[in-house]
C-alpha beads as a LAMMPS data file, in Angstrom:
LAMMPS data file: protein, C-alpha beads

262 atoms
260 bonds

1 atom types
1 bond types

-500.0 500.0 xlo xhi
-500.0 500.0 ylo yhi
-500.0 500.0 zlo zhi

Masses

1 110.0

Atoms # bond

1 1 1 -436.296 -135.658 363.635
2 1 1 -436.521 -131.943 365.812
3 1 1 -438.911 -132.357 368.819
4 1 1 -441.962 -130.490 369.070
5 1 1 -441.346 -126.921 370.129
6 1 1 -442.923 -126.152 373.603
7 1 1 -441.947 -122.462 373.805
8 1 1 -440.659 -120.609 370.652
9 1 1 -439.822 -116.522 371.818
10 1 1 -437.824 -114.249 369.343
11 1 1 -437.227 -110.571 370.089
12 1 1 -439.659 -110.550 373.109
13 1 1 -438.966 -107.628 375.503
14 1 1 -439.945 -109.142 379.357
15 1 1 -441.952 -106.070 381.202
16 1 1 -443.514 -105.405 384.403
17 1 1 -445.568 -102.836 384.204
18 1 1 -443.974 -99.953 382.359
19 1 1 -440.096 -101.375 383.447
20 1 1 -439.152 -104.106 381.001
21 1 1 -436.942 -106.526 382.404
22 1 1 -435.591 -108.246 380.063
23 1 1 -434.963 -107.164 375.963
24 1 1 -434.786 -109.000 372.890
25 1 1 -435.763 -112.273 374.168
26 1 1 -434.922 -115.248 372.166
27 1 1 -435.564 -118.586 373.528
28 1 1 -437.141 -121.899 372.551
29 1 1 -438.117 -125.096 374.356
30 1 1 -438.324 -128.073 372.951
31 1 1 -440.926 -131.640 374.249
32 1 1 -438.497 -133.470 376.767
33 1 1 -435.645 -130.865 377.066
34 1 1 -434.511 -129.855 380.454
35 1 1 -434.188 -126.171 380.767
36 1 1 -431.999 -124.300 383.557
37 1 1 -433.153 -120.589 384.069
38 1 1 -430.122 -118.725 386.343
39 1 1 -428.833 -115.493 387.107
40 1 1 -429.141 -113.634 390.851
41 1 1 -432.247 -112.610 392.788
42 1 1 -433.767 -110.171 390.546
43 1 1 -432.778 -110.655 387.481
44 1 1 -435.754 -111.586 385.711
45 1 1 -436.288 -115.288 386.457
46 1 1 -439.750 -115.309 387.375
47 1 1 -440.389 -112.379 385.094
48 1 1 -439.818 -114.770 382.572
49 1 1 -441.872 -117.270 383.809
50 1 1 -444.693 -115.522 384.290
51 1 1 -444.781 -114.791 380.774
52 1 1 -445.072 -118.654 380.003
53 1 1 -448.016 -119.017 381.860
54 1 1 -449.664 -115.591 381.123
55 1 1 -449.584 -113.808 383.899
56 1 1 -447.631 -111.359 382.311
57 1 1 -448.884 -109.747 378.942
58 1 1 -446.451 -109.878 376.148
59 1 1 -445.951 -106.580 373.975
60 1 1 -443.046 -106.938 371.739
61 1 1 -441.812 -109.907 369.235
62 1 1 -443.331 -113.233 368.608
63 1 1 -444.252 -115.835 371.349
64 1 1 -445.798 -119.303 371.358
65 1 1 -446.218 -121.266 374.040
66 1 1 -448.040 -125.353 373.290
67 1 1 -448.867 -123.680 370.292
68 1 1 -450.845 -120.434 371.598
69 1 1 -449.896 -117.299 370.289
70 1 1 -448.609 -115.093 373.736
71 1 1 -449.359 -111.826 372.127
72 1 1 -453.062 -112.365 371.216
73 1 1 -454.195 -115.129 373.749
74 1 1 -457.452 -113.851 375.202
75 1 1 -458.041 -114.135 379.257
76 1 1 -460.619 -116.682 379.027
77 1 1 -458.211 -119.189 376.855
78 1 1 -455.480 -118.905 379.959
79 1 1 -456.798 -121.033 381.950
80 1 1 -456.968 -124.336 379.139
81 1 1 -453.019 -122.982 378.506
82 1 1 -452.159 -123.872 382.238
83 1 1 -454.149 -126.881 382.368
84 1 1 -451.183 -128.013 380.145
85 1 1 -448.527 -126.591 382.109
86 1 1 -447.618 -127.617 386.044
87 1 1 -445.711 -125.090 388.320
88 1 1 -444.088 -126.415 391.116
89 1 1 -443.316 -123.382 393.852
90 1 1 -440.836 -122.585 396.038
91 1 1 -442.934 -122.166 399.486
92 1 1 -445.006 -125.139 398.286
93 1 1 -448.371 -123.593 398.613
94 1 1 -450.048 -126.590 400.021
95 1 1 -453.719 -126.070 401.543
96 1 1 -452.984 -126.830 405.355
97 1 1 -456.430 -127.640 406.773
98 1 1 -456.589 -131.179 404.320
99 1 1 -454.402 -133.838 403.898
100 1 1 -452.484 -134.641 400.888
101 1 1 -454.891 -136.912 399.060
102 1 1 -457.907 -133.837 399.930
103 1 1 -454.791 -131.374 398.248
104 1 1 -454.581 -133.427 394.970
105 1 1 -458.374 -134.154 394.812
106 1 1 -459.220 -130.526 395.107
107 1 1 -456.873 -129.684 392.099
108 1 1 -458.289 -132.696 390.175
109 1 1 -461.925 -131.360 390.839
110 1 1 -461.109 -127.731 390.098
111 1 1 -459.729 -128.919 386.763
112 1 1 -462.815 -131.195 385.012
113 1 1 -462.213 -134.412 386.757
114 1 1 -465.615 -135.641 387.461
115 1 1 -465.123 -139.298 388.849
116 1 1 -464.248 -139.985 392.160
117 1 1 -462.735 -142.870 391.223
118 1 1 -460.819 -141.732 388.666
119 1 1 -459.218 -139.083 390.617
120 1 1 -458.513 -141.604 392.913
121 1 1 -456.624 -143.609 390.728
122 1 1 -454.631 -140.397 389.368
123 1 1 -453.779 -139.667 393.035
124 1 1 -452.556 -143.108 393.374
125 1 1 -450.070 -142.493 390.656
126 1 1 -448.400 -139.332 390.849
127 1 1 -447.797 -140.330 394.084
128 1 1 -446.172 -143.589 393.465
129 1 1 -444.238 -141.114 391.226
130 1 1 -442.631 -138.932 393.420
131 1 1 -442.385 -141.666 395.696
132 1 1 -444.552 -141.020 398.258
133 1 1 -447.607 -143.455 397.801
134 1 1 -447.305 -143.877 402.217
135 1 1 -448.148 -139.940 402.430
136 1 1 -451.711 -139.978 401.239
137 1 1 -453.748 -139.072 404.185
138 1 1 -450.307 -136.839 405.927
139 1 1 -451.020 -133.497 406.925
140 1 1 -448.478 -130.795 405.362
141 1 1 -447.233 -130.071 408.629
142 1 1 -446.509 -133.525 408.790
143 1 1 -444.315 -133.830 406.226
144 1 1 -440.259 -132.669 405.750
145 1 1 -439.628 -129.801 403.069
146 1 1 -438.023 -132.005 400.558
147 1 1 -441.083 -134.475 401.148
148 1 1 -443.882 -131.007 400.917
149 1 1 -441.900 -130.041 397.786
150 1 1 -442.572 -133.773 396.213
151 1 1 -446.095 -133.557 396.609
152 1 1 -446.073 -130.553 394.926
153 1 1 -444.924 -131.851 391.690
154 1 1 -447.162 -134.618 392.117
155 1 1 -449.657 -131.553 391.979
156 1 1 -448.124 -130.277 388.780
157 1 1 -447.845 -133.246 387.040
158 1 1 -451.971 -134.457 387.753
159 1 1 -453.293 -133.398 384.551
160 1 1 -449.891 -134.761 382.623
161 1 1 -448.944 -131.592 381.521
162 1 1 -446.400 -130.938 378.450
163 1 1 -444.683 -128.428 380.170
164 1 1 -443.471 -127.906 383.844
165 1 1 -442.331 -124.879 385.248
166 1 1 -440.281 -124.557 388.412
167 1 1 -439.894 -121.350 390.670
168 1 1 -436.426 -121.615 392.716
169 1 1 -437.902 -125.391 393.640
170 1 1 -435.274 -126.404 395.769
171 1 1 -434.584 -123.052 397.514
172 1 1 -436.051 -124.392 400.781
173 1 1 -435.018 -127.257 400.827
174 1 1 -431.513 -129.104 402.370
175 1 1 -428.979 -130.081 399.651
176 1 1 -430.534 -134.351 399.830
177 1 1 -433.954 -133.238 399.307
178 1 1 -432.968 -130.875 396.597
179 1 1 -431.273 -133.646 394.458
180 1 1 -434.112 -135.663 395.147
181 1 1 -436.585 -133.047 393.746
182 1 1 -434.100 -132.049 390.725
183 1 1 -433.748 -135.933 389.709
184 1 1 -437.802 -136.619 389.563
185 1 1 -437.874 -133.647 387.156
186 1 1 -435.091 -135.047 385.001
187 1 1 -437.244 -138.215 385.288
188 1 1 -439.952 -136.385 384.109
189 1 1 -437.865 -134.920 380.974
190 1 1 -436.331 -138.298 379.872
191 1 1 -440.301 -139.269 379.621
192 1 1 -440.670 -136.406 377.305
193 1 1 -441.633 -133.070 379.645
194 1 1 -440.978 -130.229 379.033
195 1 1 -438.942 -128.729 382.041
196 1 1 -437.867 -125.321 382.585
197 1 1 -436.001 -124.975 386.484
198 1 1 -435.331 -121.349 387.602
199 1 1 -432.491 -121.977 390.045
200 1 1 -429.228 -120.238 391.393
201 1 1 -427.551 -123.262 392.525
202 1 1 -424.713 -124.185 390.092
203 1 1 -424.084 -127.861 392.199
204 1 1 -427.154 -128.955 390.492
205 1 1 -426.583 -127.740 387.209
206 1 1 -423.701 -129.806 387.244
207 1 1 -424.808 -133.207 388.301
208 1 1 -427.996 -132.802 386.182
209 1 1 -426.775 -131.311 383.052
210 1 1 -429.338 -129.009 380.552
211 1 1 -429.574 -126.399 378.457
212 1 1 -428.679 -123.495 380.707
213 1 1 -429.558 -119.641 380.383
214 1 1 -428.724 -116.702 382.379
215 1 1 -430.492 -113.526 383.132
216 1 1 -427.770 -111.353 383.047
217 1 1 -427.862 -107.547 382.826
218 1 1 -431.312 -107.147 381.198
219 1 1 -430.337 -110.114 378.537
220 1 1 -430.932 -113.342 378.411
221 1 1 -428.297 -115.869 377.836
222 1 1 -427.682 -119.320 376.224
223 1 1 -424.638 -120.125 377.859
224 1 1 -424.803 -123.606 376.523
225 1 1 -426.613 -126.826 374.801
226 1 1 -427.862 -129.827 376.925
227 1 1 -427.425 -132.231 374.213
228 1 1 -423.877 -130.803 373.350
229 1 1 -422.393 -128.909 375.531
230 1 1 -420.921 -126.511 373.239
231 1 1 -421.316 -122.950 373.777
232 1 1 -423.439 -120.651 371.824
233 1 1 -423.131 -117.333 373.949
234 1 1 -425.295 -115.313 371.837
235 1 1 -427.972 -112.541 373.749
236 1 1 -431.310 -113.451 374.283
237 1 1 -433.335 -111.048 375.982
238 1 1 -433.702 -107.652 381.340
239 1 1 -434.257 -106.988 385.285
240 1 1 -436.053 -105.953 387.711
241 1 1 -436.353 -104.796 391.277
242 1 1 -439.490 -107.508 392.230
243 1 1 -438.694 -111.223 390.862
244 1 1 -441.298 -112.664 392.963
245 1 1 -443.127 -116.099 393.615
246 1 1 -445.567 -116.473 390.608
247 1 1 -449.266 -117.296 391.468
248 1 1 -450.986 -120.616 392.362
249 1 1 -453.232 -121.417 388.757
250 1 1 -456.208 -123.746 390.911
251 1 1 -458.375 -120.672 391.024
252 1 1 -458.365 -119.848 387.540
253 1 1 -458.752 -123.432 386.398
254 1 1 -462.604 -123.511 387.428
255 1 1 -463.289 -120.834 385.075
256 1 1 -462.129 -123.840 381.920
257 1 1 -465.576 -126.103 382.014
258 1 1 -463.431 -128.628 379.541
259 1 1 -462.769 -132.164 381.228
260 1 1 -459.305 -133.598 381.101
261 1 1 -458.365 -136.818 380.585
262 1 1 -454.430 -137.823 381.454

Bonds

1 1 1 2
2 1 2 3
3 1 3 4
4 1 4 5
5 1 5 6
6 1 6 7
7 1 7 8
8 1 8 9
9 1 9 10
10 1 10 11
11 1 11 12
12 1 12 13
13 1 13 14
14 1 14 15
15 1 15 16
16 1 16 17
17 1 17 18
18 1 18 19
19 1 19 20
20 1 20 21
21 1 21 22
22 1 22 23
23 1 23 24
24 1 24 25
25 1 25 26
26 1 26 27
27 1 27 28
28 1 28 29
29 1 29 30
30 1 30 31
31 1 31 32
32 1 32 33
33 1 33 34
34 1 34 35
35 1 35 36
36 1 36 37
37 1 37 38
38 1 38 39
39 1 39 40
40 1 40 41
41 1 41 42
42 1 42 43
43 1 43 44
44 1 44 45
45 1 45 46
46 1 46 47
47 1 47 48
48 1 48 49
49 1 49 50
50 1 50 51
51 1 51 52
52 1 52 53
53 1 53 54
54 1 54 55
55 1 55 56
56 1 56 57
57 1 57 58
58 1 58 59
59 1 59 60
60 1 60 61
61 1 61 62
62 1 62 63
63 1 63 64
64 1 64 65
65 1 65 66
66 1 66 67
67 1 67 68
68 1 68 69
69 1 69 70
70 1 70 71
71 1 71 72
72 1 72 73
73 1 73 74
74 1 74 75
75 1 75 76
76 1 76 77
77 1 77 78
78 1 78 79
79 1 79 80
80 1 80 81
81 1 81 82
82 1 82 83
83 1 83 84
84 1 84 85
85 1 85 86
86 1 86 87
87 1 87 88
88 1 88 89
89 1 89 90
90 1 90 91
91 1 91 92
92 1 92 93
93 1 93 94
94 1 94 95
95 1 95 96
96 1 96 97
97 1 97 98
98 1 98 99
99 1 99 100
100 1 100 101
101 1 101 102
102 1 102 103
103 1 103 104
104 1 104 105
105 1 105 106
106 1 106 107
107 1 107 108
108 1 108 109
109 1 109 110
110 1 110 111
111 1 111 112
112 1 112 113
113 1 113 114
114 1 114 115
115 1 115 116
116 1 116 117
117 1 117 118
118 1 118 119
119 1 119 120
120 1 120 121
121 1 121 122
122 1 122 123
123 1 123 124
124 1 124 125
125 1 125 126
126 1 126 127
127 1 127 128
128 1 128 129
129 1 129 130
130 1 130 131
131 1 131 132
132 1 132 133
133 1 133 134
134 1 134 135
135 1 135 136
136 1 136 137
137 1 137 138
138 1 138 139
139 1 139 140
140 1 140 141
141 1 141 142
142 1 142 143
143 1 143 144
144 1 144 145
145 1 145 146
146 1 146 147
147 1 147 148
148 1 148 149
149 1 149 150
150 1 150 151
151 1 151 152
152 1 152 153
153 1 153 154
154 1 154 155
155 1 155 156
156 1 156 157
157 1 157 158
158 1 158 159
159 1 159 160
160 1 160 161
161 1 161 162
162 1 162 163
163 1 163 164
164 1 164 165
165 1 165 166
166 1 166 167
167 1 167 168
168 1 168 169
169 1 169 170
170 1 170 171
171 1 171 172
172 1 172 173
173 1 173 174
174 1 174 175
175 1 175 176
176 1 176 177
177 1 177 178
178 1 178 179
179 1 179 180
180 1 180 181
181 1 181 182
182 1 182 183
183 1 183 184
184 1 184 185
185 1 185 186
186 1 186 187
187 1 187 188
188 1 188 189
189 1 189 190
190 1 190 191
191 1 191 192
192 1 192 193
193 1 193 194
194 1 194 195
195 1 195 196
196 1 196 197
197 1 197 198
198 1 198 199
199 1 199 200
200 1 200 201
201 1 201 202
202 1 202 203
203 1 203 204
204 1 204 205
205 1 205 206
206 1 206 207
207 1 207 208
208 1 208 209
209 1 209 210
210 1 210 211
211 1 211 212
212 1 212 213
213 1 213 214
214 1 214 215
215 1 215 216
216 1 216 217
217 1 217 218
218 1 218 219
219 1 219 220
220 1 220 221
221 1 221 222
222 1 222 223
223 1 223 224
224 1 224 225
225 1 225 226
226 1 226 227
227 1 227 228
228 1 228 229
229 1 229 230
230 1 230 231
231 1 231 232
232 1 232 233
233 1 233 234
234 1 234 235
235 1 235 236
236 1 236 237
237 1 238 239
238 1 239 240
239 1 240 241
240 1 241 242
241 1 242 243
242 1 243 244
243 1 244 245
244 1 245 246
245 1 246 247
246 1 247 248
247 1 248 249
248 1 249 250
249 1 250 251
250 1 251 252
251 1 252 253
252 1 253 254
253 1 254 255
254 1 255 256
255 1 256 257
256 1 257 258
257 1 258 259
258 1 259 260
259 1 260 261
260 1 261 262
């Protein structure tokens, strides 16, 4: 039996601002599949992304994303989409004047979780998780890159979201750590997450193999099937001159009064 569909786009033109960066979009996600996004600096990576977690209006075609339509969603409903959804960033985006369990409780807070203990239970987790359960009361700057870049996706995966999205995730990070952060998110995918990686390094896609697209003159590509491996090859979708960092969502998710329960 086919796996639920996380993210179903067909003829979706990508634009930022009046410049559309990528045409004819066609690409679909489905519960547990492991998604590469490549292509160079600027190619419409993020573009892309941002259109997931909607950020970036969408004009053209159809688009669902965990069932929302993309092309009618109103402002108010974004904030219950990304409660779903966990993005794990490139620069981390960790507060810096509180410790790591104070970073994870304010997210939990921010988000509906009204029990302390609870939270503190959740915290415990996602932690053991990413395995760092001796980090709890570490300051950022205490912490290595690869080990800063764990805690974040113990920050995107608090409210056990169905789909995670990550920015260039290993792109500050030395080649160990980045294998470690790459293998918790196939980890994550096996359990039946959603994961779609925007990444340039082709040593990874290798020793973690999934479905892999390219942003590649305007288009996007399916250059392959995880499950498979056969090529398909076929155009799915532009470029532009700004394929920056998307936004942290913590702000936006105290505007959703609903109360989450993992």
């Amino acid at each position: 039996m086919e796996k639920t569909l996380i993210i179903n786009y067909k003829d979706v033109d990508v634009q930022r601002g009046e410049a559309v960066v990528l045409y004819n979009v066609d690409f679909k996600v489905h519960a547990g599949e492991f998604v590469y996004l490549t292509g160079v600096v600027g190619s419409g990576k993020t573009s892309l992304l941002k259109t997931i977690y909607g950020e970036l209006d969408i004009e053209t075609g159809s688009a669902e994303v965990l069932g929302r339509n993309m092309r009618t969603i109103k402002r108010r409903h974004i904030p219950a989409l990304r409660k779903q959804q966990g993005i794990v960033f490139q620069d981390f985006r960790l507060l810096s004047d509180r410790n790591v369990r104070k970073n994870l409780d304010f997210v939990l807070r921010a988000t509906g979780w009204r029990s302390r203990a609870e939270r503190a239970d959740r915290i415990t987790e996602v932690l053991k998780a990413v395995g760092l359960s001796d980090k709890l009361e570490a300051m950022p700057y205490e912490l290595s890159g690869g080990e800063q870049q764990r805690i974040c996706i113990a920050r995107a995966i608090l409210n056990s979201p169905k789909l995670i999205l990550a920015d260039e995730a290993t792109g500050n990070q030395d080649e160990e750590s980045g294998v470690q952060t790459v293998q918790i998110l196939h980890d994550l995918a096996r359990q039946g997450t959603a994961v779609v990686m925007a990444t340039h390094n082709n040593a990874l896609i290798s020793r973690f193999p999934g479905t892999v697209y390219e942003c590649r003159d305007r288009r996007l590509l399916r250059l392959n099937d995880g499950a498979t491996g056969m090529s398909d090859g076929f155009p799915v979708g532009s470029m532009t001159d700004d394929d920056d960092i998307p936004v942290a969502t913590v702000a936006t998710a105290t505007n959703d009064s609903q109360t989450n329960t993992p």
